[in-house]
mmCIF file of the N, C-alpha and C atoms, coordinates in Angstrom:
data_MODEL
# 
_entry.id   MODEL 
# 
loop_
_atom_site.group_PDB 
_atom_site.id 
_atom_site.type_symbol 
_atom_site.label_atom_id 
_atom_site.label_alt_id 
_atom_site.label_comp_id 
_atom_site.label_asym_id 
_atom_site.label_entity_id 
_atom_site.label_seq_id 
_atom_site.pdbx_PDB_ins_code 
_atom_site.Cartn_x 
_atom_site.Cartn_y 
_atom_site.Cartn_z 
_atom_site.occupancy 
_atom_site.B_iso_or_equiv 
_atom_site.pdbx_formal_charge 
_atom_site.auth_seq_id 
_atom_site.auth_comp_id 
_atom_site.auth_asym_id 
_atom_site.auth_atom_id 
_atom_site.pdbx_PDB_model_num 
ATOM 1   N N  . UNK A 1 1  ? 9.764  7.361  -38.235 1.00 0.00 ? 1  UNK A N  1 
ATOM 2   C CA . UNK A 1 1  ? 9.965  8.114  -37.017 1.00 0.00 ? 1  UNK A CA 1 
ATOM 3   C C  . UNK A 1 1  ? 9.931  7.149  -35.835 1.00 0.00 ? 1  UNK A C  1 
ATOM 4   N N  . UNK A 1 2  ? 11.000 7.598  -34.735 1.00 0.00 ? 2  UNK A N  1 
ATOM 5   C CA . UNK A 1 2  ? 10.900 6.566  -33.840 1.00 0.00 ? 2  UNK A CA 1 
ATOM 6   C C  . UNK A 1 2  ? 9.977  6.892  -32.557 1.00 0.00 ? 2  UNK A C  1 
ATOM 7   N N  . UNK A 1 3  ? 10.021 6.058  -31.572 1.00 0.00 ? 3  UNK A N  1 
ATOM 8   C CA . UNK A 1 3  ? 8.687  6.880  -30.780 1.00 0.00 ? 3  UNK A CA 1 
ATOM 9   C C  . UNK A 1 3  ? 9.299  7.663  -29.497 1.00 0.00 ? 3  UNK A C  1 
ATOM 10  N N  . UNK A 1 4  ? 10.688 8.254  -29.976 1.00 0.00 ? 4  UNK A N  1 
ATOM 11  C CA . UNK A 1 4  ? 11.666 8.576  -28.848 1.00 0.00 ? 4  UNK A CA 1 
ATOM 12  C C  . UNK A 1 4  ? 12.012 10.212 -29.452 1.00 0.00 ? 4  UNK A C  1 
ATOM 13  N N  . UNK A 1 5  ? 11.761 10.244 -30.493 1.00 0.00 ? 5  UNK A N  1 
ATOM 14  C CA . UNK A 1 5  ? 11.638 11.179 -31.508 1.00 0.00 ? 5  UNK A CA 1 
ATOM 15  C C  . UNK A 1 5  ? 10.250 11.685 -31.717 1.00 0.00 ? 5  UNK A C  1 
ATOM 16  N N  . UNK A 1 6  ? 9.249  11.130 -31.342 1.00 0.00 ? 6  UNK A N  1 
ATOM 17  C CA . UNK A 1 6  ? 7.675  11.627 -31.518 1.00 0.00 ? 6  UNK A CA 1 
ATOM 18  C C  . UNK A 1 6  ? 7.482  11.818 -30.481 1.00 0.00 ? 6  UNK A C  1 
ATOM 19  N N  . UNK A 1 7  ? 7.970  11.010 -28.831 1.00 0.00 ? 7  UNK A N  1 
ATOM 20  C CA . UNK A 1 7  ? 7.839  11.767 -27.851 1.00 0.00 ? 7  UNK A CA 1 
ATOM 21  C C  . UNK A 1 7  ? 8.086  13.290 -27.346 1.00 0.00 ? 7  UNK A C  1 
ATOM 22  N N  . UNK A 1 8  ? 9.114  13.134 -27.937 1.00 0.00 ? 8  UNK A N  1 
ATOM 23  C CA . UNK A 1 8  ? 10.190 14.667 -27.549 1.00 0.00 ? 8  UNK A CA 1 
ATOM 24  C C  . UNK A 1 8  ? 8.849  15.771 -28.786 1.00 0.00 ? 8  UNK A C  1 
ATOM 25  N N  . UNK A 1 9  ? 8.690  15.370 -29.933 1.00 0.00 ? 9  UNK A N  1 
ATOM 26  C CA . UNK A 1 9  ? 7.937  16.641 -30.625 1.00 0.00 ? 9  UNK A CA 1 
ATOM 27  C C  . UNK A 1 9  ? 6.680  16.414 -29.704 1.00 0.00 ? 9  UNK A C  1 
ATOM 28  N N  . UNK A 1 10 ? 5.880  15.530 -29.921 1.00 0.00 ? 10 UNK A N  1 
ATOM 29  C CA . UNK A 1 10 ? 4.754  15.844 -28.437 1.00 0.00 ? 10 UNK A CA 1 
ATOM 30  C C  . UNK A 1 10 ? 4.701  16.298 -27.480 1.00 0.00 ? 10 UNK A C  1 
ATOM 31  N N  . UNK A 1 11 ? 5.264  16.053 -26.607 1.00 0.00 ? 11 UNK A N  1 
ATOM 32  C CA . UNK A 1 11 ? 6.033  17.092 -25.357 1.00 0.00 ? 11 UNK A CA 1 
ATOM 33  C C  . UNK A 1 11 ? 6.213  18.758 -25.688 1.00 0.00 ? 11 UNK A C  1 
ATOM 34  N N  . UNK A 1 12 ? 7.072  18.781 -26.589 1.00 0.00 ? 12 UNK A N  1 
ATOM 35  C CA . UNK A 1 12 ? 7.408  20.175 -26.955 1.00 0.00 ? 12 UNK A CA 1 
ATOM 36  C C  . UNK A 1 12 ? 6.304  20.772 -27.652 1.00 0.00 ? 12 UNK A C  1 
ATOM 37  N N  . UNK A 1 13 ? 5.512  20.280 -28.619 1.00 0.00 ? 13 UNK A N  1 
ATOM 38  C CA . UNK A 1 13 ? 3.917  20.923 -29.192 1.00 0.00 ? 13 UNK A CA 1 
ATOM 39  C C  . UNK A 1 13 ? 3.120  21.618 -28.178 1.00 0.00 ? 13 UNK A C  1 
ATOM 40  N N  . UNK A 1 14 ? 2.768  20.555 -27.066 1.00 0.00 ? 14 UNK A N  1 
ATOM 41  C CA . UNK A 1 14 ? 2.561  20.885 -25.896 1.00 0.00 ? 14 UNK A CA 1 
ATOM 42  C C  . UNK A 1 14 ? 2.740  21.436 -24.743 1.00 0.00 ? 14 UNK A C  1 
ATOM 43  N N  . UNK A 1 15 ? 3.766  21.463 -25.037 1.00 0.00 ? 15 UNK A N  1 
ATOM 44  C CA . UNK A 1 15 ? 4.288  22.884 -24.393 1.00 0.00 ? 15 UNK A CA 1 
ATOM 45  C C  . UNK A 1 15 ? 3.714  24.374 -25.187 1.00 0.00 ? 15 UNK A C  1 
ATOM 46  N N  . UNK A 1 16 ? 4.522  24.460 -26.380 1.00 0.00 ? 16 UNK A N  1 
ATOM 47  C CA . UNK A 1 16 ? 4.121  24.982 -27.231 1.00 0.00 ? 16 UNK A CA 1 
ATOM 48  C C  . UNK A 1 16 ? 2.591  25.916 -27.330 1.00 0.00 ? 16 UNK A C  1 
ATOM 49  N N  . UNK A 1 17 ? 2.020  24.936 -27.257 1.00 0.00 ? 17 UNK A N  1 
ATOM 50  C CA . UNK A 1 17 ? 0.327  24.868 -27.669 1.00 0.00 ? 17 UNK A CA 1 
ATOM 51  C C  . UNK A 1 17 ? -0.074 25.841 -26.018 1.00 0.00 ? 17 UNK A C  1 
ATOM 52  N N  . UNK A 1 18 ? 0.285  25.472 -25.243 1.00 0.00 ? 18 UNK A N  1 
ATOM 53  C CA . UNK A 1 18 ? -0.174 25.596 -23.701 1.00 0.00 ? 18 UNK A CA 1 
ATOM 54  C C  . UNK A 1 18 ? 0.435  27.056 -23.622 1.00 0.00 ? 18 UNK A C  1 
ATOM 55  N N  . UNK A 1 19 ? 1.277  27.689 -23.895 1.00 0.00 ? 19 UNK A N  1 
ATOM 56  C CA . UNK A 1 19 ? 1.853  28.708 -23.834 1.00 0.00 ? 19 UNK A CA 1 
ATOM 57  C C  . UNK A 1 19 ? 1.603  29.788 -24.317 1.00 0.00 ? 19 UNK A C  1 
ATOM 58  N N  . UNK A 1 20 ? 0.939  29.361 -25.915 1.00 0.00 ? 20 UNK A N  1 
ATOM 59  C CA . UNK A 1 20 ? 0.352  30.321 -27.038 1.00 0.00 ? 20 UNK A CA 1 
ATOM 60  C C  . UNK A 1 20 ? -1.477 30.255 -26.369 1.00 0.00 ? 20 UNK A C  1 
ATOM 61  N N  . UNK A 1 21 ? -2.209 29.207 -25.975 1.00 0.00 ? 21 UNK A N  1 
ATOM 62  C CA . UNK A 1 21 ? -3.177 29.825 -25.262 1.00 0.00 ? 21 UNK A CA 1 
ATOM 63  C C  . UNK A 1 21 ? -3.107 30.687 -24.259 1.00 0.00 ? 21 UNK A C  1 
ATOM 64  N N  . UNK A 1 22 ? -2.147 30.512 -23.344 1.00 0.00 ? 22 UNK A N  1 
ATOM 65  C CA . UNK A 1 22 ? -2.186 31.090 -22.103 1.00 0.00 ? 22 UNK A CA 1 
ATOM 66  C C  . UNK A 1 22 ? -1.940 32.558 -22.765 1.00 0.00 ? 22 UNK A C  1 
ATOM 67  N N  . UNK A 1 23 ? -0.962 33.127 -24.074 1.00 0.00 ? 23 UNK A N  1 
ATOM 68  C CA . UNK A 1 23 ? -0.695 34.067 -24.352 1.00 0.00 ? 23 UNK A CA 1 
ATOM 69  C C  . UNK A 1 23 ? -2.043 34.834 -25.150 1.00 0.00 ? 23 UNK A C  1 
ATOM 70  N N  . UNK A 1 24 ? -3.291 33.298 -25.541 1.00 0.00 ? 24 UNK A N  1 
ATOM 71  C CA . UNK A 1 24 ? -4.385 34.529 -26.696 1.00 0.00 ? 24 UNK A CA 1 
ATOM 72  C C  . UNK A 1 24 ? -5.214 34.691 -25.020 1.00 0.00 ? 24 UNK A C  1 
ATOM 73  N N  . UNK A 1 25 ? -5.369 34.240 -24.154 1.00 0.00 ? 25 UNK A N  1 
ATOM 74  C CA . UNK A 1 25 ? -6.211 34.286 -23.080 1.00 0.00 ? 25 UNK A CA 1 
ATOM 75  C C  . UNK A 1 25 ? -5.689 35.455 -22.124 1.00 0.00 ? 25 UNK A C  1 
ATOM 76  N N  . UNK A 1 26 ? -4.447 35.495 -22.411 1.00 0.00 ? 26 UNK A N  1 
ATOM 77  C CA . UNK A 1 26 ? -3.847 36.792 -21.147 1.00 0.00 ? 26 UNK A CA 1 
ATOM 78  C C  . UNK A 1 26 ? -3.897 36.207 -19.653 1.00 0.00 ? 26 UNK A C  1 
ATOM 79  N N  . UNK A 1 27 ? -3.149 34.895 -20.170 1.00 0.00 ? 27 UNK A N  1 
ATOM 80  C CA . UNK A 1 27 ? -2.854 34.309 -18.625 1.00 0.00 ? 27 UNK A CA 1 
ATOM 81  C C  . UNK A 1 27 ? -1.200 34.580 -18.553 1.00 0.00 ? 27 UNK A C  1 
ATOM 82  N N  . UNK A 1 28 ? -0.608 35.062 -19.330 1.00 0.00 ? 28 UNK A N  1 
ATOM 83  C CA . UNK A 1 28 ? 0.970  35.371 -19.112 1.00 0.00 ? 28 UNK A CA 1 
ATOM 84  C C  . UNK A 1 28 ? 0.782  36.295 -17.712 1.00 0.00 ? 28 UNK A C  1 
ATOM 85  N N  . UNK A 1 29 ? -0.094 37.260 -18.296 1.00 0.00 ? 29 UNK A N  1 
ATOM 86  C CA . UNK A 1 29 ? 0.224  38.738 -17.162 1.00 0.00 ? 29 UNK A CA 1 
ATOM 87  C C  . UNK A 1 29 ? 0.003  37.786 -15.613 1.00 0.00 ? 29 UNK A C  1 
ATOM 88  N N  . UNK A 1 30 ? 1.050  38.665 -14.829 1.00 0.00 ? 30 UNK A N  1 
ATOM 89  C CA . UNK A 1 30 ? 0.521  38.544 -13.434 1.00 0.00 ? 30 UNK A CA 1 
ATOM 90  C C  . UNK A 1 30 ? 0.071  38.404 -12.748 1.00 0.00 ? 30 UNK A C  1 
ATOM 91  N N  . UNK A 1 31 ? -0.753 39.048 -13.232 1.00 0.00 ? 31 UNK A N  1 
ATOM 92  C CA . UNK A 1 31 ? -2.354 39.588 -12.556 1.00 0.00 ? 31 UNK A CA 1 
ATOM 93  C C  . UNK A 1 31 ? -3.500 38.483 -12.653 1.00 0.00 ? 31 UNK A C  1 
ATOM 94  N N  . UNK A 1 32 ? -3.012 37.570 -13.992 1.00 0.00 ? 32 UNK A N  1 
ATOM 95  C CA . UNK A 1 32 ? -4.735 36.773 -14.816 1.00 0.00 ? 32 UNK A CA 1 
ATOM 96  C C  . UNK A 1 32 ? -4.259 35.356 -13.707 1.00 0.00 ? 32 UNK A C  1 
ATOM 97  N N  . UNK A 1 33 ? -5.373 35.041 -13.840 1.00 0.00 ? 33 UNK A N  1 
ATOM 98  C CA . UNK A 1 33 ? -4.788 33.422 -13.000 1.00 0.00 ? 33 UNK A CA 1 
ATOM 99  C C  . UNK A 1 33 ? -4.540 32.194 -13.839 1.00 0.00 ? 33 UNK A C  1 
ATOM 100 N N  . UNK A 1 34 ? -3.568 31.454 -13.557 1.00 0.00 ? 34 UNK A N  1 
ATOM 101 C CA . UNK A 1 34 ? -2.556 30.342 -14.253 1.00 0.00 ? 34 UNK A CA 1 
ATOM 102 C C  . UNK A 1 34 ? -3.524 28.931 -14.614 1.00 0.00 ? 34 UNK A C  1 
ATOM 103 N N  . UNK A 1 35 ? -4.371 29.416 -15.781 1.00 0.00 ? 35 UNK A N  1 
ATOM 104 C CA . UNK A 1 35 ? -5.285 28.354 -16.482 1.00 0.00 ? 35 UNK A CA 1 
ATOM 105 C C  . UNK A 1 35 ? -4.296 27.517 -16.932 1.00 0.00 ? 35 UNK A C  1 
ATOM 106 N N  . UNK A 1 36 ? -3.616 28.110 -17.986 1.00 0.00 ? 36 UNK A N  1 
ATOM 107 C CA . UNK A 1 36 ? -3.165 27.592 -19.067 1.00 0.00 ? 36 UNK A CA 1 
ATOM 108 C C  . UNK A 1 36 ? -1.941 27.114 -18.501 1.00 0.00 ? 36 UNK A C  1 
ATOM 109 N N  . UNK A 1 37 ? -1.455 27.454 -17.478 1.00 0.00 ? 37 UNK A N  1 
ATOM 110 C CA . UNK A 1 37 ? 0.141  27.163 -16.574 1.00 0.00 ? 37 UNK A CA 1 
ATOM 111 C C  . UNK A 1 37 ? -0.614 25.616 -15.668 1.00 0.00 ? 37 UNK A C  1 
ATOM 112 N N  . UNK A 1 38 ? -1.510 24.931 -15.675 1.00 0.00 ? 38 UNK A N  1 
ATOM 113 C CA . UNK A 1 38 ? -1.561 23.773 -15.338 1.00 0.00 ? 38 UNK A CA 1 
ATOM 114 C C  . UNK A 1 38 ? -1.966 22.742 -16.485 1.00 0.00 ? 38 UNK A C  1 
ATOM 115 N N  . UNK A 1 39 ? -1.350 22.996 -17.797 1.00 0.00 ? 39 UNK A N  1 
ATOM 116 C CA . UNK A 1 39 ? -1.463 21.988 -18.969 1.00 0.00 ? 39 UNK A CA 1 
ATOM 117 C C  . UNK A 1 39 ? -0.215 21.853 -18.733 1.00 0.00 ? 39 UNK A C  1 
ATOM 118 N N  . UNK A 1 40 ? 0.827  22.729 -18.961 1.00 0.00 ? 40 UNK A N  1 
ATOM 119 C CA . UNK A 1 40 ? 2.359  23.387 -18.942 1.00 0.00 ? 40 UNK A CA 1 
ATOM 120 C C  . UNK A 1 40 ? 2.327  22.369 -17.611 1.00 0.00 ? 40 UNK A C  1 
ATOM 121 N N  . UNK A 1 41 ? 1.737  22.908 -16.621 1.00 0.00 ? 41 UNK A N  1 
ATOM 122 C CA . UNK A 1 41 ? 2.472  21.713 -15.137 1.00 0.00 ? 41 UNK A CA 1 
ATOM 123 C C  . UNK A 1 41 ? 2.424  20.522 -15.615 1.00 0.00 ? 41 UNK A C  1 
ATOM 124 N N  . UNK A 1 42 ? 1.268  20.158 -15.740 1.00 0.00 ? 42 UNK A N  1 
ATOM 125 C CA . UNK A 1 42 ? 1.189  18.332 -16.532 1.00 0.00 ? 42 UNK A CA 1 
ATOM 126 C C  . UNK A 1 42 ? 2.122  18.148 -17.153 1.00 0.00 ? 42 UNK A C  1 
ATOM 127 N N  . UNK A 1 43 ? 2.474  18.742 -18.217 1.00 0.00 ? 43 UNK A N  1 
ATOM 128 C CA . UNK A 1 43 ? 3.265  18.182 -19.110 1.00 0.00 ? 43 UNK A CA 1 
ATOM 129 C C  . UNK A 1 43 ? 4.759  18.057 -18.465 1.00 0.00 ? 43 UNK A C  1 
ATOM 130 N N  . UNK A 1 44 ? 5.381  19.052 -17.506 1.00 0.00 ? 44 UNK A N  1 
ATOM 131 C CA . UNK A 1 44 ? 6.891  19.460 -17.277 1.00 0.00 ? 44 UNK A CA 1 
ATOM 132 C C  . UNK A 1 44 ? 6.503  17.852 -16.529 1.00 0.00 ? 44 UNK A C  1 
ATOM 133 N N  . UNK A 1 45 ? 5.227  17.546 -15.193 1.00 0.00 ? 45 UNK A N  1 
ATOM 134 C CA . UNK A 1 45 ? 5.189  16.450 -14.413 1.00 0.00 ? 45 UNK A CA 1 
ATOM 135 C C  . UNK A 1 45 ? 6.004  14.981 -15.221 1.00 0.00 ? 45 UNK A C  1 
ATOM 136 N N  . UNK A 1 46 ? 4.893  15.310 -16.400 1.00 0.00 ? 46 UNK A N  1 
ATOM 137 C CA . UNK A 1 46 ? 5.235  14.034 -16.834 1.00 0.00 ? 46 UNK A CA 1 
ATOM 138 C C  . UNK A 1 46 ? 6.430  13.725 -17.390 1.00 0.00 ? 46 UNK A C  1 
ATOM 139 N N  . UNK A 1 47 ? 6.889  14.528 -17.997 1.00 0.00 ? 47 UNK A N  1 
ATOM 140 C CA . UNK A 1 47 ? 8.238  14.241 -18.651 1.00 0.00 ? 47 UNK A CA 1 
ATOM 141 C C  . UNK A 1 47 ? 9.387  13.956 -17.421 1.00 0.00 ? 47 UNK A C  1 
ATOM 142 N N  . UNK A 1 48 ? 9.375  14.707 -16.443 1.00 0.00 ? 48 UNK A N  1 
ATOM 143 C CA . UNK A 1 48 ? 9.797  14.703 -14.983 1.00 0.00 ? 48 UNK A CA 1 
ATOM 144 C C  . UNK A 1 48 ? 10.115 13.469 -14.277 1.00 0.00 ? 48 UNK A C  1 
ATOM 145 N N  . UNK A 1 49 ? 8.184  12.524 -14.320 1.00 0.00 ? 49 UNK A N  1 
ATOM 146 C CA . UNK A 1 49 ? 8.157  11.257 -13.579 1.00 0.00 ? 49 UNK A CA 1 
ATOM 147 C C  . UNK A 1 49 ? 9.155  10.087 -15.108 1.00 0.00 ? 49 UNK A C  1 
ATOM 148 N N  . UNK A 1 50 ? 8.854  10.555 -16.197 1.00 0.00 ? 50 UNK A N  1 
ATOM 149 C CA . UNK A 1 50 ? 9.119  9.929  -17.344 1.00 0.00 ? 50 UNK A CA 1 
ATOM 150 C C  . UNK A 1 50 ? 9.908  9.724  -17.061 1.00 0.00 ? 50 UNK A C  1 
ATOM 151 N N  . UNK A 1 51 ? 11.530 10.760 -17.227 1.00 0.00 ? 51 UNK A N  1 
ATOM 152 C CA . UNK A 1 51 ? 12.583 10.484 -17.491 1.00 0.00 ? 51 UNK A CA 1 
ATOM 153 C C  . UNK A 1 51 ? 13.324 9.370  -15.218 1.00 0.00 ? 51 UNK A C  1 
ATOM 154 N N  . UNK A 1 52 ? 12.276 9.462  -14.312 1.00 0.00 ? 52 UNK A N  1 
ATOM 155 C CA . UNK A 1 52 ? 12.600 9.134  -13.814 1.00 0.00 ? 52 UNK A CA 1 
ATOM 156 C C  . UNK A 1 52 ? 12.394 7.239  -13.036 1.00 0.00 ? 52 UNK A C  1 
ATOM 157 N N  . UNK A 1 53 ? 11.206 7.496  -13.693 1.00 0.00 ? 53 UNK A N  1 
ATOM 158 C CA . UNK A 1 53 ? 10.832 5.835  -13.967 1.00 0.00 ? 53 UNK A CA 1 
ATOM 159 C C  . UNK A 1 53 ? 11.082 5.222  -15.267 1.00 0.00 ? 53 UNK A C  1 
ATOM 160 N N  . UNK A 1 54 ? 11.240 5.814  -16.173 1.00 0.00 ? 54 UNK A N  1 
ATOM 161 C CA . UNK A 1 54 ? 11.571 4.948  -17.084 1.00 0.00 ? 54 UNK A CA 1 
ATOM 162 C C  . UNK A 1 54 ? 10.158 4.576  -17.920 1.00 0.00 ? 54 UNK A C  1 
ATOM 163 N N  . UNK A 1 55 ? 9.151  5.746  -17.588 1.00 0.00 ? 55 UNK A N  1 
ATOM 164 C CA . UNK A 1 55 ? 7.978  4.732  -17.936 1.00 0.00 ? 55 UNK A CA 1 
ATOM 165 C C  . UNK A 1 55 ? 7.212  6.154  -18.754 1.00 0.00 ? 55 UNK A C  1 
ATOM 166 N N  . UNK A 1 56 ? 6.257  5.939  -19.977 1.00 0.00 ? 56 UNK A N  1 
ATOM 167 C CA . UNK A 1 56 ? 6.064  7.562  -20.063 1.00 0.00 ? 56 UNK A CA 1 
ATOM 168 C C  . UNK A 1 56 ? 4.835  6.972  -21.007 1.00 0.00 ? 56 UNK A C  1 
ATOM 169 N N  . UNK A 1 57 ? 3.303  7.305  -20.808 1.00 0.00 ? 57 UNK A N  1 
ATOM 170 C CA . UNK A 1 57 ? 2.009  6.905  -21.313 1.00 0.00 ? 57 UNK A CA 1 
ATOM 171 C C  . UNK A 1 57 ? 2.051  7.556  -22.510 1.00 0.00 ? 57 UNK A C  1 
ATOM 172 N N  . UNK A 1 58 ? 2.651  8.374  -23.261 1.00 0.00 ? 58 UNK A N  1 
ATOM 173 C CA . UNK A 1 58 ? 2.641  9.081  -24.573 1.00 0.00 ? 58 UNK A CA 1 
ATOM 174 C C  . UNK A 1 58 ? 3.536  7.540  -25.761 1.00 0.00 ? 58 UNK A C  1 
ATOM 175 N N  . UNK A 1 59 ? 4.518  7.163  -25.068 1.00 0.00 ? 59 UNK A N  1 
ATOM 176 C CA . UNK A 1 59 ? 5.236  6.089  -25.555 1.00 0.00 ? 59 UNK A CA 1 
ATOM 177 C C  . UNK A 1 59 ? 4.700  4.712  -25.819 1.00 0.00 ? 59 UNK A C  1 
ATOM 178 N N  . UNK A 1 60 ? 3.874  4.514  -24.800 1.00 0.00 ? 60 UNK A N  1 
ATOM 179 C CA . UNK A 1 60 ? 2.696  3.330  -24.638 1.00 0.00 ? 60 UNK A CA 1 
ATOM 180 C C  . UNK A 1 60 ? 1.739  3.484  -26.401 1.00 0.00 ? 60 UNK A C  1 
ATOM 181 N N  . UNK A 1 61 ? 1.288  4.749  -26.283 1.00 0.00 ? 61 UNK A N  1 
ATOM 182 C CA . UNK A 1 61 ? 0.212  4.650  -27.023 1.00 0.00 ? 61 UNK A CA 1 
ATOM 183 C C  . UNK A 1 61 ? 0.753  4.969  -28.463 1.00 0.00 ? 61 UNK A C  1 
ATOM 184 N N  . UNK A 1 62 ? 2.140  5.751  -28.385 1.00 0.00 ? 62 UNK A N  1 
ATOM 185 C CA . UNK A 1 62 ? 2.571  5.526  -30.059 1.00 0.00 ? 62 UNK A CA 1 
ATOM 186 C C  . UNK A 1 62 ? 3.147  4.305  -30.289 1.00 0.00 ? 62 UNK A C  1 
ATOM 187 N N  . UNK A 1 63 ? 3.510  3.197  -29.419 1.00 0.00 ? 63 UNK A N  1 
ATOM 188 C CA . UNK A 1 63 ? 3.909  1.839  -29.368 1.00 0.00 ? 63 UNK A CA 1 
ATOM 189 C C  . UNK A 1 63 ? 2.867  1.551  -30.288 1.00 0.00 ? 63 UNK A C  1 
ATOM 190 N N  . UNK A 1 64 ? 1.464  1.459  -29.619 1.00 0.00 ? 64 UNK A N  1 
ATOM 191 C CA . UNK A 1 64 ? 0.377  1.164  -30.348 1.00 0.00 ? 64 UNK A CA 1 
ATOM 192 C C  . UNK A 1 64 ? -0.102 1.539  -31.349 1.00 0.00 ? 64 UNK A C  1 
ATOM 193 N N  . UNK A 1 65 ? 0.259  2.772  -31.786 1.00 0.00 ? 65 UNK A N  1 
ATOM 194 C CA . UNK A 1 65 ? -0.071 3.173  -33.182 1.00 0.00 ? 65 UNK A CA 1 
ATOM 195 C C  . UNK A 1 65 ? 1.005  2.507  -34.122 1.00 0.00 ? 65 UNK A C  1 
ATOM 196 N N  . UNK A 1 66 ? 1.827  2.060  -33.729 1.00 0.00 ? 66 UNK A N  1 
ATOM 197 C CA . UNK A 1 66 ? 2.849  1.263  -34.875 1.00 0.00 ? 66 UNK A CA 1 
ATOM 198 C C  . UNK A 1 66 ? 4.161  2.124  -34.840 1.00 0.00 ? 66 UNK A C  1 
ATOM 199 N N  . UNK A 1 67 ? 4.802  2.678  -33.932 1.00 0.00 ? 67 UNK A N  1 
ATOM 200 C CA . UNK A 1 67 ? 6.515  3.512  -33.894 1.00 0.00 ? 67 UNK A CA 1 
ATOM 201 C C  . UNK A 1 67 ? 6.664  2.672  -33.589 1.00 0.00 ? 67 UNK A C  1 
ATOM 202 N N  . UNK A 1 68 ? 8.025  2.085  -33.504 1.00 0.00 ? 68 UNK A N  1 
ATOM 203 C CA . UNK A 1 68 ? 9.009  1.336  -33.259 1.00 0.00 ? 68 UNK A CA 1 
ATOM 204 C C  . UNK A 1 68 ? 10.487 2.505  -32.223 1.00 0.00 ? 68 UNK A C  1 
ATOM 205 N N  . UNK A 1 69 ? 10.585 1.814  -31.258 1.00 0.00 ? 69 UNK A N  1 
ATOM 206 C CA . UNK A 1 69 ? 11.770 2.237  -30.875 1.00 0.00 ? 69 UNK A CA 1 
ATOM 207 C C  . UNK A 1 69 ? 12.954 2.392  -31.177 1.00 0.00 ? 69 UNK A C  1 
ATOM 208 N N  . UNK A 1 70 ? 13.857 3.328  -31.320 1.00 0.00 ? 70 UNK A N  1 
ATOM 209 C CA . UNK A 1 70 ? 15.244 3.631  -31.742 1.00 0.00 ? 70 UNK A CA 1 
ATOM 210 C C  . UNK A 1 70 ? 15.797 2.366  -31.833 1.00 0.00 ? 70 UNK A C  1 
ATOM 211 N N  . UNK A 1 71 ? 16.183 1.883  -30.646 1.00 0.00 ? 71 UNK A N  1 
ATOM 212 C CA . UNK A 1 71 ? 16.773 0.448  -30.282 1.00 0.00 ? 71 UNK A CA 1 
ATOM 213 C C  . UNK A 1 71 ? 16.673 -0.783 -31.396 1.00 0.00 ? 71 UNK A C  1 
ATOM 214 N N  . UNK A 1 72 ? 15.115 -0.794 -31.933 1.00 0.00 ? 72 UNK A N  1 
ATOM 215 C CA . UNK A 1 72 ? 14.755 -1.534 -32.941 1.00 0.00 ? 72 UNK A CA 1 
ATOM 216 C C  . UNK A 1 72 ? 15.332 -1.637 -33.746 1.00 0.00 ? 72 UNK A C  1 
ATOM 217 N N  . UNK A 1 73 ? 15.772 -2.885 -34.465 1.00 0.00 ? 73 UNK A N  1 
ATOM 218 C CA . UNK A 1 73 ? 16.811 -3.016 -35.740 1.00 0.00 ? 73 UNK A CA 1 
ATOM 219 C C  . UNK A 1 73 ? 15.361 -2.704 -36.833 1.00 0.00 ? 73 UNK A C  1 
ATOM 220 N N  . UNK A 1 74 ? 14.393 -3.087 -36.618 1.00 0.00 ? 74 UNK A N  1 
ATOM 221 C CA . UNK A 1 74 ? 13.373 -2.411 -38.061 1.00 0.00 ? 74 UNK A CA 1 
ATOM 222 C C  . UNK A 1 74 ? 12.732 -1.210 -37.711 1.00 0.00 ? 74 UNK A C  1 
ATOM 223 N N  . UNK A 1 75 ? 13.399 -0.247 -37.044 1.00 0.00 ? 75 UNK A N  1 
ATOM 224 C CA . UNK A 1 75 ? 13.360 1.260  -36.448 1.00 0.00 ? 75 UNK A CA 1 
ATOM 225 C C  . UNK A 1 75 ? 13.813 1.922  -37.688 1.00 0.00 ? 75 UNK A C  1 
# 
């Protein structure tokens, strides 16, 4: 797996994940106040500043766990 491909499922888990709490907590409704809608902000932020610097701390640290980038000929 590359780490351009583990970014994108991280991102989206997290989304994911942030959405289904907000839904067992009953922060969807209107009315409840937006706990779970500032994991969801973080995450839209980062992918946001990501795709606009070029730079994204989820990528850093699967670098370090051993992914290799697409680009990589031993990718």
């Amino acid at each position: 797996m590359t780490i351009e491909r583990a970014t994108r499922i991280l991102a989206g888990s997290f989304i994911l994940l942030s959405l289904g709490l907000a839904h067992l907590s009953g922060d969807l409704s209107l009315t409840a106040g937006p706990t779970w809608a500032w994991f969801t902000l973080f995450v839209g932020a980062n992918l946001l500043q990501s795709g606009l610097t070029q730079w994204c701390p989820a990528e850093v640290l699967l670098a370090k766990l051993g992914l290799k980038h697409a680009c990589d000929p031993a990718a």
